[in-house]
C-alpha positions, 0 to 999 in steps of 0.5 A: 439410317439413324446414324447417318443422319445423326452424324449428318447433324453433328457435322459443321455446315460450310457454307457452299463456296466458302474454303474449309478452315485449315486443319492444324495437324496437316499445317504442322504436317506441311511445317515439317516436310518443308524443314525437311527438305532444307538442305542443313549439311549444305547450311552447316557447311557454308556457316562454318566456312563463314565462321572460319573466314571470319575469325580468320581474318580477325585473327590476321588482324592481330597477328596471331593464329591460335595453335588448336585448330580443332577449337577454332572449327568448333567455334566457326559455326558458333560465330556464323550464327552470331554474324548472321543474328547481328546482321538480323539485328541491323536489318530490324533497326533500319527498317523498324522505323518506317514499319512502325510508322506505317503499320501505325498508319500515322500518314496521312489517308488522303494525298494532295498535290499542293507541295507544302501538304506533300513535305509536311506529310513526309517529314512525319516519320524523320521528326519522330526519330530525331524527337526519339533519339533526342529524348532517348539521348538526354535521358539516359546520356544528358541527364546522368552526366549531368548529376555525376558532374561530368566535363561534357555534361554541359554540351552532352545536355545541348546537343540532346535538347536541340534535337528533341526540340528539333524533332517535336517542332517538326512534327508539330508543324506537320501536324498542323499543315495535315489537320484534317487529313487524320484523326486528332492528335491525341488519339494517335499519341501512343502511336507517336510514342511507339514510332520514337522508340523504334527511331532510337533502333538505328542509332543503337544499330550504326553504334554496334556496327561502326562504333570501336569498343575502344573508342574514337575520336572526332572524325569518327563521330561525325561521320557516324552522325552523318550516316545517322542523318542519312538513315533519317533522311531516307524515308522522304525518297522511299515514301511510295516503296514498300517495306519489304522493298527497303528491307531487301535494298538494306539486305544488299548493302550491308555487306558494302556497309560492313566493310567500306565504312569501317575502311573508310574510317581506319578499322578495317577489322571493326566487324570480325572485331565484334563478332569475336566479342560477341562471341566471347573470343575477345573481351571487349576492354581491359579485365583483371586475371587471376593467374598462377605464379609462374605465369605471372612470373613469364609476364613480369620477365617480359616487362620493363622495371618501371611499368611492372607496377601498373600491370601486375602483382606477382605473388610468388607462393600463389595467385597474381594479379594482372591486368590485361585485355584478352585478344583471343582464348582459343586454345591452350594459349591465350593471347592477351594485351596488357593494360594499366590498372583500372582502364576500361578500354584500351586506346592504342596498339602500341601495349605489349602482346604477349601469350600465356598457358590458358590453365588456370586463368581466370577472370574476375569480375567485381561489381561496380562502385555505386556512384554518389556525387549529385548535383547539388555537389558539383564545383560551381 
């Protein structure tokens, strides 16, 4: 009877009505059944199937099958899941913005009908990430190009400025047509300041998506900054739309977004383009190989007498030098794309292909030359 009584005592009172706290083992417990029950040979199908289509169709697009199919099955599972983590990336980054700003519980508590409270309210969030991007922009594009005395350094620093200017005078005014409403603006500063840097996700995320690593011109520029301003504009139509909501609208374009815009601008293999760099199937611009004689030897046959000079360094009794881009390094052969000396990217399709024995190749990677120029050494 004693003992009863004494675990009686030891026991935690619950109240009556309330639920237990739960038990972790039996929550770790429930983890695992539901893992368990994840069909993951249906998974690891459909991920290799993806794989596969992906490379593919990369492969159509530089006219080129590697020869060891084993490899490219091996990789495909490799590549899905890349495709799958960059497809997370450009989610988070679209719809980062709009979660900070409302789990910051920056708008306003209280609504009012009259319409200039109401534009003032909702031109918050569209303010902090022009004012994010414009001060992200200037300091690590602006400012450093204009210390190395670069040609845009000028106009680069224009741009930059305007749109932080831009941003901070918007946001200004909406905080003053909304005083009253929410507590002092300096309270809410580092809730301010964490909103601008997540803006600056969905600039980085259309770059990685719509950006060639090769480059592009113009037309190109302005039609991502145009979809830059949508992705910011966005926010004064979806103010009473959930985030969950706009994270499942942004899940069911994004196939749309990967494949009509990069279309639309001329590059329809831009996204299998960069899951193969991701990868490590493709390098992303021009690299210095070391290669034996002989297969320095088979390039240097295939070039013309003039140009041998900008692109290899045949040494007959060892190692050569080539510059050239990797397109692909599946295989016992790798097909690569040769570059002149000294050139990070290449801009056309027009350079000689050729494939080459992937022994003994390898890639040298040099640290890069410490710049020194300053300001104060730039032509005046």
């Amino acid at each position: 009877m004693k003992t009863r009584v004494d675990e009686t005592a030891v026991a935690p009172s619950v109240p009556e009505g309330a639920e237990p706290p739960p038990d972790p083992v039996g929550l770790a417990r429930l983890l695992l059944q539901q893992l368990a029950a994840i069909p993951w040979v249906g998974l690891g199908a459909i991920g290799t199937g993806f794989g596969v289509a992906l490379l593919a169709f990369y492969f159509r697009s530089i006219d080129f099958v590697p020869p060891d199919i084993p490899s490219v099955l091996g990789a495909s599972v490799f590549v899905a899941m890349l495709a799958f983590a960059f497809y997370l990336w450009v989610l988070v980054s679209l719809v980062g913005p709009l979660w900070a700003y409302r789990a910051a519980k920056l708008p306003p508590q209280q609504e009012a009908s009259e319409q200039g409270f109401c534009l003032a309210a909702n031109v918050g969030l569209p303010a902090l990430q022009v004012l994010g991007v414009g001060g992200f922009l200037l300091t690590v594009l602006g400012v450093p190009a204009w210390r190395e005395c670069r040609p845009y350094a000028g106009w680069t620093l224009a741009i930059c400025g305007v749109l932080a200017l831009l941003g901070g005078a918007v946001w200004a005014w909406s905080e003053w047509r909304t005083r009253g409403q929410r507590p002092a603006w300096w309270w809410r500063l580092p809730a301010v300041l964490w909103v601008c840097l997540w803006g600056v996700l969905p600039m980085g995320a259309l770059l990685a998506l719509l950006w060639p690593s090769q480059g592009a011109g113009w037309p190109h520029l302005w039609t991502l900054g145009g979809l830059w301003l949508g992705v910011v504009i966005a926010p004064l139509f979806l103010r009473r739309i959930p985030v969950w909501g706009c994270a499942l609208m942004i899940t069911t374009m994004f196939p749309a977004l990967a494949i009509s815009l990069p279309l639309f601008l001329g590059s329809p293999s831009l996204f299998p383009t960069k899951i193969a760099e991701l990868a490590g199937v493709r390098s992303k611009g021009a690299l210095e190989l070391r290669v034996p004689a002989s297969t320095c030897l088979l390039i240097d046959s295939a070039l013309e007498v003039d140009h041998r000079a900008r692109y290899v360094n045949c040494n007959e009794r060892g190692w050569s030098s080539v510059h050239a881009q990797v397109l692909a390094n599946l295989g016992p052969r790798w097909l690569i794309q040769l570059a002149p000396k000294n050139a990070g990217t290449l801009a056309g399709e027009s350079m000689l292909r050729l494939t080459v024995p992937a022994e003994g190749v390898h890639i040298v990677q040099r640290p890069p030359v410490p710049k020194t120029t300053s300001a104060d050494s730039c032509p005046r």
